[in-house]
C-alpha positions in Angstrom: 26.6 54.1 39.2 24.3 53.9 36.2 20.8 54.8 36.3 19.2 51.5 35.9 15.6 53.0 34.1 17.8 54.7 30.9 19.6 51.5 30.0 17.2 50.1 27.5 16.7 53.8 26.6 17.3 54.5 22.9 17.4 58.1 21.4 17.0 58.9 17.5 17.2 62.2 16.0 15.7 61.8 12.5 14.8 63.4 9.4 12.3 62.8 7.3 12.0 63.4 3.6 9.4 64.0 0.9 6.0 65.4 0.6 5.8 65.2 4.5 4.4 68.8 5.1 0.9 69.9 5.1 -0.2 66.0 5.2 -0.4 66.0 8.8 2.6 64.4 8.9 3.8 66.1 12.4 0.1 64.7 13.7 0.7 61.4 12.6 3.9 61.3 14.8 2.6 62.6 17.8 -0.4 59.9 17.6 2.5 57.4 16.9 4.6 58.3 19.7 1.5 58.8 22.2 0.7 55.4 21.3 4.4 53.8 21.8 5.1 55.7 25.0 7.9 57.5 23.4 9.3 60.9 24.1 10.7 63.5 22.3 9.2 66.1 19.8 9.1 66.6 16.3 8.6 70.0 13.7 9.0 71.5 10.4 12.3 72.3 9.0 12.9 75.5 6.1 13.2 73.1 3.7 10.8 70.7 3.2 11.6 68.2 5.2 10.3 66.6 9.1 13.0 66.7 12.2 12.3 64.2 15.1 14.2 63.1 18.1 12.6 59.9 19.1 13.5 58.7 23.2 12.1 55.4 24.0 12.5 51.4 24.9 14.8 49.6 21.6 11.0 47.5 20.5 8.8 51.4 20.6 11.6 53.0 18.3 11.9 50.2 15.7 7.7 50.0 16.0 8.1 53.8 15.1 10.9 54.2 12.4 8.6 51.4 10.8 5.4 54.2 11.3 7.5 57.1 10.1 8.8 55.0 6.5 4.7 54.5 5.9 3.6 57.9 7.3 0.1 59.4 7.3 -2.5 58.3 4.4 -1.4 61.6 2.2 2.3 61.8 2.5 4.8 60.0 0.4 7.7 59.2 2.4 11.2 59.3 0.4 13.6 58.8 3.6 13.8 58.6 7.0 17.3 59.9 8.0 19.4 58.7 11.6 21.5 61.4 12.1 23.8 60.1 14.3 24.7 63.0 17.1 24.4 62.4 21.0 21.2 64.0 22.9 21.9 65.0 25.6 18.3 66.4 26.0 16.2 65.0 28.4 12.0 64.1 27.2 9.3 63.8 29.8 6.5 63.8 27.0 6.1 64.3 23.3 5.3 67.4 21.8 5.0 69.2 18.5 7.7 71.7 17.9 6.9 75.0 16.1 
C-alpha cells in the first residue's frame, strides 16, 4: 500500500550551466527552494557547472525550474539539465552541499 503524502511528489536531479558560480547562484536556490517548500540540496560541481536534486509538489518544481532558467541578478544561465536517474534519497529540508 502506497504512501498516500509522496504521490504528488516529484524529484529532479539537475544541472545547471553557465556562469553560475561565484554569482550566488547556490544562494539563489536555497532562497528559491525555502520559498517553494522544496527539499533537496544543491552544490558546486569540478567543472563549472551547478548540481541540484529538487523534491517537491509537480506546481513548486515547475515554479522552480522556471527560477533556476532566470537565476540570480549576476549569472547567465545557458542550461538547466534533467538528468533523468531515480532518487532514491530521501529530503527533510534543503541544504547547500559543499
Amino acid at each position: 500500500r502506497s504512501n498516500r503524502r509522496y504521490m504528488n511528489e516529484v524529484k529532479k536531479h539537475l544541472i545547471i550551466s553557465g556562469r553560475v558560480q561565484g554569482v550566488g547562484f547556490r544562494a539563489f536556490v536555497l532562497r528559491n527552494a525555502k520559498r517553494l517548500n522544496i527539499k533537496g540540496w544543491v552544490r558546486n560541481t569540478y567543472n563549472d557547472q551547478v548540481e541540484a536534486v529538487i523534491c517537491g509538489n509537480k506546481t513548486a518544481i515547475n515554479k522552480m525550474l522556471l527560477q533556476l532558467e532566470k537565476g540570480p541578478r549576476w549569472a547567465s544561465v545557458e542550461k538547466v539539465n534533467v538528468i533523468n536517474n531515480s532518487i532514491e534519497e530521501e529530503f527533510t529540508q534543503f541544504r547547500i552541499r559543499s
